[in-house]
N, C-alpha and C positions, 0 to 999 in steps of 0.2 A: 124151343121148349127148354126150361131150363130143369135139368135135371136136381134130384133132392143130392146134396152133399152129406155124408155118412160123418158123424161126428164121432171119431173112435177116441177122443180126449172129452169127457164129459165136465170134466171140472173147466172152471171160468179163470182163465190166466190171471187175473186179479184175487182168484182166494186157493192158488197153488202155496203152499206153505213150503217156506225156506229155511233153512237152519243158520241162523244169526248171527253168533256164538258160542262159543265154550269158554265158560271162567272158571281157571284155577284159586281155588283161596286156603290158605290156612291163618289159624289163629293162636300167637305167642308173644311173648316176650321174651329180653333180655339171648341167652345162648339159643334157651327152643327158637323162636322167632329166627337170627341166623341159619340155622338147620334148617329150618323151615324155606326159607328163600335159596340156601343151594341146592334142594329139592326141587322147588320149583324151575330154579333154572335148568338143572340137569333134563326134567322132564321136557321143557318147552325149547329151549337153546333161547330165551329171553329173560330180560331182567324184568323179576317181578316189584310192584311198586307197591308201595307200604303204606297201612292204613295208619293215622293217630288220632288219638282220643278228643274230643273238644271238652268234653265235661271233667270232672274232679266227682271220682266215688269216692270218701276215706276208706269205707270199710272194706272196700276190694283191693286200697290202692294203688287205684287208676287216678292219675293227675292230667290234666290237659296237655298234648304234644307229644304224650306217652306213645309208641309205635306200638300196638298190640297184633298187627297181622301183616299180611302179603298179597296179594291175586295178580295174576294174571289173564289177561282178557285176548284172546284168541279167534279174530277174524277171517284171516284168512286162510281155507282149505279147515274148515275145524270137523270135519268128518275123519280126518287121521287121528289124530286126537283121542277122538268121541269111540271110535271104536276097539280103541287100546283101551280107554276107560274101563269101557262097558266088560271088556274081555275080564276083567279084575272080579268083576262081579258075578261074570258069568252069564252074562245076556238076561241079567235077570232083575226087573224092577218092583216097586212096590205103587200099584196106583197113588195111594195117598202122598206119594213123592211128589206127584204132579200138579200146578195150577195154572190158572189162565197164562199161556206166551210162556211158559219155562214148565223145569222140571229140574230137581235137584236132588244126586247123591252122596255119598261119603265112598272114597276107598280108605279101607282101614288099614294096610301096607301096602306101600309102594313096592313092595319086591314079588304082589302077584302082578302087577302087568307086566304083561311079555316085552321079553327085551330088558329089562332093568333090570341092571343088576344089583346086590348089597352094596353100599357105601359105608365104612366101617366110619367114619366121622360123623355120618348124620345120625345114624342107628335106625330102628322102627320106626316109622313116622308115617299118618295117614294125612289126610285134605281133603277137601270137600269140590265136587263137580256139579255147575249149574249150566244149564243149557237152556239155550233163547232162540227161541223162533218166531219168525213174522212172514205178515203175509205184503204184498205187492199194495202201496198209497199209505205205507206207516210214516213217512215223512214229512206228511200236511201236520200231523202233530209236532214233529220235532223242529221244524224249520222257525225261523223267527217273523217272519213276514207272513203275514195273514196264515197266523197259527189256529188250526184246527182241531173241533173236537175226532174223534177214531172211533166208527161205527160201530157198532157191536158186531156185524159182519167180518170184518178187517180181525178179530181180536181172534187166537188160535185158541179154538177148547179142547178141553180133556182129551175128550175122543179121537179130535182129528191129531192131538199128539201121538196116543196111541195107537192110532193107526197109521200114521208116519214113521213110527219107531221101528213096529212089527215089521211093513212093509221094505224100509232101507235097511235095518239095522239087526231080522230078525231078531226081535227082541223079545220077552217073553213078558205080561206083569200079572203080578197073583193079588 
């Protein structure tokens, strides 16, 4: 006889949600832009790479090649990270932050996460935190060889963010 096996993992290894990434970014020019990227190194211990413009605004101007930002893209272990973030904020999110696969905040200085200390050469300076999660088969999309569509299954919603967040990160969203 074969006995009934007790399934004390209800969820299906293929739609267990994983945390992705964490991307650091800020956006400047000229000296801010500098500041900008020894912040980000200080925070990450890596060199962040620099965004340039392709178009020509006159009225802003912005010319093509112009460097106007920074980010950093943090793969591996990005739950250390993520939880120094979050402490800045205080465990605390805004639903409307959230959409399909990410979710994205602002810290407004760097000197509330813990552990940082002031840098008298950068001065005040905040950046913005995006977070990316996917679930197990996201790669039949990305790969180049019999490139595929990505179910609607496969895609992480609102909910199941928020309940990833609360559950690892307690996290709170109002």
């Amino acid at each position: 006889m074969k006995q009934k096996q007790e399934n004390t993992n209800t969820m299906n290894p293929m739609e267990e949600i994983k945390l992705e990434k964490v991307i650091l970014s800020v956006g400047g020019t000229g000296d801010n832009l500098e500041k900008d990227v020894k912040l980000l190194k200080i925070l990450t211990g890596r060199t962040p790479a620099k965004m340039k413009t392709r178009k020509r605004i006159p009225s802003l101007g912005v010319r093509p090649k112009l460097e106007v930002g920074a980010l950093v893209t943090i793969r591996k272990n990005p739950e250390e990270i993520l939880k120094k973030m979050l402490e800045a904020e205080n465990n605390t999110l805004r639903k409307n932050q959230i959409s399909e696969n990410t979710f994205s905040f602002g810290v407004k200085e760097y000197i509330e996460i813990p552990g940082v200390e002031y840098q008298r050469d950068i001065g005040i300076r905040g950046f913005d935190v995006t977070v990316t999660f996917k679930k197990a088969g996201r790669r039949v999309r990305l790969k180049r060889a019999k490139k595929g569509k990505l179910p609607q299954k496969q895609k992480v919603s609102e909910e199941e963010i928020i309940k990833f967040m609360e559950k690892k990160f307690n996290t709170k969203f109002v």
